[in-house]
C-alpha positions, 0 to 999 in steps of 0.5 A: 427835610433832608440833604447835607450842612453846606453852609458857612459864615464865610459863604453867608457873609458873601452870599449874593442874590440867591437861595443857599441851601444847607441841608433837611430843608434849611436854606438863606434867601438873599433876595435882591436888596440883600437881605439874608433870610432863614428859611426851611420847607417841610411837609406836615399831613402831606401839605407842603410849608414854609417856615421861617427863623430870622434874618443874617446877621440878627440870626446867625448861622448857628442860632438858625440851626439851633431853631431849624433842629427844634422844628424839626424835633417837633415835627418828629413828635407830630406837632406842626412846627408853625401851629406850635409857634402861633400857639406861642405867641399867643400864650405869650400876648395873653400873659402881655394882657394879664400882666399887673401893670396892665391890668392895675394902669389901663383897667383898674385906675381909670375905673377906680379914678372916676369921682376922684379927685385928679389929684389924688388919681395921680398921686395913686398912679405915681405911686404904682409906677414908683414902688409897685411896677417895677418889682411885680409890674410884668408879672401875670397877676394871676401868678402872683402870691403872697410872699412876693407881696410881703417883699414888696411891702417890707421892701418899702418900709426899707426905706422908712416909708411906713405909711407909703408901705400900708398904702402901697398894700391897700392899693394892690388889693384893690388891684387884685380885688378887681382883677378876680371880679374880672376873671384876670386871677382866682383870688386876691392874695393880699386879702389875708394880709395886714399891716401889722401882719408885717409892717413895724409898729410906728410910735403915734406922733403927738403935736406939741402944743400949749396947754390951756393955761399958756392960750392967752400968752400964745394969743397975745404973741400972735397979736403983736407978730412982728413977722409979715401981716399975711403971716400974723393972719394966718396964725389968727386964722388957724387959731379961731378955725383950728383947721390942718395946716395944708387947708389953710394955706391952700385955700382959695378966696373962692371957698369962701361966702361971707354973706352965708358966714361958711368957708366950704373946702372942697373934697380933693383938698381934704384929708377925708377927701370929702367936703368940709365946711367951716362956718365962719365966725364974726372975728373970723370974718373980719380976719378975712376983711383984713386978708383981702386987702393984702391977698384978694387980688389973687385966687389965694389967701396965702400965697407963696413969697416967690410964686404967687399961683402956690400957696405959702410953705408948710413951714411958714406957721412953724418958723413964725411959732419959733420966733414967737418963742414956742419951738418944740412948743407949739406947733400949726397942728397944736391949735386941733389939739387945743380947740378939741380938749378945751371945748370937750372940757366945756361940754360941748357936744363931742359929735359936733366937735369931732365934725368940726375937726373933720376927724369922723369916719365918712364913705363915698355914699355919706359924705355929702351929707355927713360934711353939712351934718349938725351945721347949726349947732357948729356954728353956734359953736365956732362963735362961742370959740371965736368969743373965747379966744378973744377973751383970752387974748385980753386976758379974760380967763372965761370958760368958752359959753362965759365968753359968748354969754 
């Protein structure tokens, strides 16, 4: 590589169909549709190469000085300057392979999705793409440590997103667990990290709701609802089942078998995310026989007002409550509170009303057996509830077994 600089951006700019040279071996090929090219020749181990550093005006000329004088650096020290260049790429496209985001989007999700609800896949992956991807998404996740976990989760609970913090957390170690098992990085730095190593403790939330005593005045409010028919229902309803609010107003008609007395709530529509069955009482049979006439046309018992295919708002069995007199008072998700004290008070078996409650710890390899678990006696003991209830609401103040007695 030898010869003089010849070359100004003066003669580039005008350059015509030819080859410029500029000196050590560095010229511009304008070829015949005129496109400007930096090239330079060299010799490495006797043999004759070619090198190449761009294209005028994306590369100007003094860019492509810059990378002809670094080539030829390399080559001073022994290092061919193109072996060294691939060798960069590919350093390059391999940490492209490794990166979190690859790794966590197109190998961990859809490994980790199968048997998953949609629902909950996608819920996951949105929450990847929001709060995780754009801080730590490019890095290599070989790379990445402990302290840049720790931003990321405090940064979320910034915000006051506690909850999403602890599962943001939960899911990149599940990312880096299989990340190690892969042999994309040598260990999970958030294996020794807890929430509560560095999130703030959140005050428990309790539901208010009635205690025994206000059961038959609450009951009787429900009865003489001057609200809509389907709404007067659905407290019923939640009252005799004391499910969560969003399984009862997302239920579909064809959850439910009257002949075999259950309404069997499939696992992506659970908090657990495993089935649940509920069986039916026969005061909880006629409140459906009721609802069907209003609803049943439909795939949903409670549909929303404006878009029959969603279901009713969170909020309508709360602003029913308040208009009965019971804001601050009560609440959808007092009725769990009320079924759990009264039926514990009365003896009935805590494991059949933890069940019931869906409140009992279930894995992947239990929860097809856990959900129909004690089913016999469950449905002894929803009756015996449904009895109690409509005694109270007479104003009959029995204990649950009286009632059903």
């Amino acid at each position: 590589m030898g010869g003089a600089d010849k070359l100004t951006e003066t003669k580039v700019k005008n350059a015509k169909p030819r080859r410029m040279a500029d000196g050590r071996g560095m010229y511009l090929l304008v070829t015949a549709n005129g496109a400007k090219l930096w090239r330079a020749k060299y010799r490495f181990h006797g043999k004759e190469k070619l090198i190449s550093f761009g294209r005028y005006p994306d590369v100007s000329l003094a860019s492509a000085r810059e990378r002809h004088a670094a080539a030829l650096k390399l080559l001073a020290a022994g290092t061919d300057p193109m072996a060294e260049r691939k060798a960069q790429k590919h350093i390059s496209k391999a940490a492209t392979m490794t990166t979190f985001q690859r790794i966590a989007e197109e190998e961990w999700h859809p490994h980790w999705s199968v048997g998953k609800s949609k629902r909950h896949a996608d819920t996951v992956l949105h929450r990847l793409k929001s709060d995780i991807f754009p801080t730590m998404g490019s890095r290599p996740i070989a790379e990445i440590e402990a302290p840049a976990l720790v931003s990321l989760i405090k940064a979320i609970e910034g915000r006051g997103a506690n909850d999403i913090a602890k599962r943001a957390l939960e899911t990149v170690g599940q990312v880096f667990r299989y990340a190690v098992a892969h042999g994309y990085a040598k260990r999970n730095p958030a294996a020794d990290i807890k929430p509560a190593d560095i999130l703030k403790a959140v005050p428990k939330v309790n539901y208010a709701r009635v205690d025994a005593r206000e059961l038959p005045g609450l009951l009787r409010a429900i009865e003489i609802y001057q609200g809509t028919p389907v709404t007067r229902l659905a407290l019923k309803l939640m009252a005799h089942t004391f499910v969560r609010t969003s399984e009862m107003i997302g239920a579909h008609w064809e959850e439910f078998n009257l002949e075999e007395k259950r309404w069997d709530i499939p696992a992506e529509r659970m908090k657990m995310r495993t089935p649940h069955i509920i069986p039916l009482s026969t005061q909880v049979s006629e409140i459906l026989g009721l609802l069907h006439e209003l609803t049943g046309k439909g795939e949903l018992l409670f549909p929303g007002n404006r878009n029959p295919k969603k279901p009713m708002s969170n909020n309508t069995i709360l602003k029913a409550l308040e208009r009965m007199g019971y804001k601050h008072r009560m609440t959808g998700h007092g009725f769990r509170g009320i079924a759990s004290t009264i039926l514990h008070e009365q003896g009935f078996e805590h494991a059949h009303i933890e069940l019931q409650l869906a409140h009992s710890p279930r894995n992947a390899v239990s929860a097809a057996y856990n959900h129909a678990l004690y089913l016999e006696p469950r449905a002894k003991m929803m009756q015996k509830w449904s009895d109690y209830l409509e005694t109270q609401q007479r104003g009959k103040l029995l204990s649950v077994r009286e009632a059903a007695a």
